[in-house]
Residue, then its C-alpha position, 0 to 999 in steps of 0.5 A: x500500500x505504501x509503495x502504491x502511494x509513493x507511485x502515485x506521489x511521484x507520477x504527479x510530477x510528470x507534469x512539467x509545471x509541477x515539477x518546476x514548482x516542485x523543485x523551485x519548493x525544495x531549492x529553497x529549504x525554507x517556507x515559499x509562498x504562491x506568488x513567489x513560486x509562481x514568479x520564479x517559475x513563470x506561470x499564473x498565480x491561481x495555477x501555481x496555488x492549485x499544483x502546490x495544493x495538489x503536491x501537498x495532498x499528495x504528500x510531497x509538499x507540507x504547507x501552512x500559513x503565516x504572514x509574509x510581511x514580517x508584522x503582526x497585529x492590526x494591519x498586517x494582513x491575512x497569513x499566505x499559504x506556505x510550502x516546505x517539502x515534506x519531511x516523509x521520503x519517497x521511493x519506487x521499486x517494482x516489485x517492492x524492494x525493503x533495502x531500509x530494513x537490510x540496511x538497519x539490520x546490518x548497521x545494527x549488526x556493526x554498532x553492536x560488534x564494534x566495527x565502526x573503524x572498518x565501515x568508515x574505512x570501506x566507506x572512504x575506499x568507497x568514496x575513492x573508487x566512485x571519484x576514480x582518476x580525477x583529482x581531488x576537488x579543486x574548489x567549492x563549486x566542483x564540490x557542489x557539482x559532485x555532491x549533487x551528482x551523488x543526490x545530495x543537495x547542495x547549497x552555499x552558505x555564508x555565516x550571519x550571526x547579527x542581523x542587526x548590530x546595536x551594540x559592540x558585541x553583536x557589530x564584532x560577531x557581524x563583522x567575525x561573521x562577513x569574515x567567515x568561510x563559506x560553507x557547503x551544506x546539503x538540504x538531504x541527507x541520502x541515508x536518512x532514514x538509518x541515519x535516524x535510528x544509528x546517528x554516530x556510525x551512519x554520519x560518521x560512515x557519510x564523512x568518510x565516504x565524502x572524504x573519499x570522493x572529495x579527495x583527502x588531499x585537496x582544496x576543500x575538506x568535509x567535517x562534521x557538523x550536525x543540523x536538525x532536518x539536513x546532512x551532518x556532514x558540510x564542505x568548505x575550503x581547506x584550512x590548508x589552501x587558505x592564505 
């Protein structure tokens, strides 16, 4: 019953004008109101509204309301209907296929023995193999190329600790923060749903097969760095090729 719905969830985005909204939505990784998905992909506003509405009732989407001016109170204006992606994860085989439960069968069997040093380490082999013969990355946008590439989805990010400055110690965490290295996150992580149930051993193994694909060696590095509802692991420019 589950994998039926998950067919019909995903077939509702053969339609060309869904899919842009769709990917528009999840783009974001933040609330999208009507008008400005239907500006930013270039169709009418009532139309954006119905395929939006559509995508939540399908569960791809998760809507809401809240007031795009930022205000409250007299004046302010009715809530606007928000769009999020939805948090459930989505997956097609024919005939079903149940991979999640092998894959937490066997990341239940390495907690329990202790092996977590020699799944990083084949995780990293691993990250090696699919990277090939090509040099390690060179920058953040080859980075960003690659990761995408793998499924993840990601996003540049710079630091921005004060939005409004009024006293000495905000305006020096704004101006530590204009100073700040960018920094590569994924809205998703690929192995989601174990990572939920066994957090240190998957995105630990996640850091190591990013390690590998990356290229130890190169101009930017993966660490980690948890953050509820995206990947643990970041990217950003190598301590050692910063001058």
């Amino acid at each position: 019953m589950e994998d039926t719905q998950d067919i019909d969830a995903i077939a509702m985005l053969q339609d060309p004008v869904r899919r842009r909204l769709y990917e528009y939505v999840v783009a974001q990784g933040r609330e999208v109101g009507r008008n400005e998905a239907a500006e930013a992909t270039g169709v009418a506003r009532t139309l954006a509204a119905h395929h939006l509405d559509k995508l939540a009732g399908a569960g791809l989407l998760e809507s809401g309301s809240r007031r795009l001016t930022g205000r409250s109170g007299p004046g302010a204006g009715r809530p606007a209907k928000v769009y999020t992606r939805a948090r459930a994860e989505r997956s097609v085989s024919l005939p079903a296929r149940d991979y999640r439960t092998a894959a937490e069968l066997l990341a239940e069997a390495a907690e329990q023995a202790g092996l977590d040093a020699g799944l990083f380490a084949a995780a990293r082999r691993r990250g090696e193999e699919l990277r090939g013969s090509a040099p390690p990355c060179g920058d953040l946008d080859e980075a960003m190329r690659t990761l995408a590439a793998r499924g993840y989805e990601p996003h540049l990010e710079t630091a921005e600790h004060a939005d409004h400055p009024g006293h000495d110690e905000d305006a020096a965490r704004a101006e530590e923060a204009a100073d700040a290295t960018p920094t590569l996150r994924m809205r998703n992580c690929p192995f989601h749903a174990v990572a939920e149930r066994f957090p240190p051993l998957v995105c630990g193994m996640n850091l190591a097969l990013l390690e590998g694909l990356l290229g130890a060696d190169g101009a930017v590095r993966a660490r980690m760095d948890a953050r509820p509802g995206e990947c643990c692991v970041v990217v950003e420019d190598s301590k050692n090729n910063i001058h």
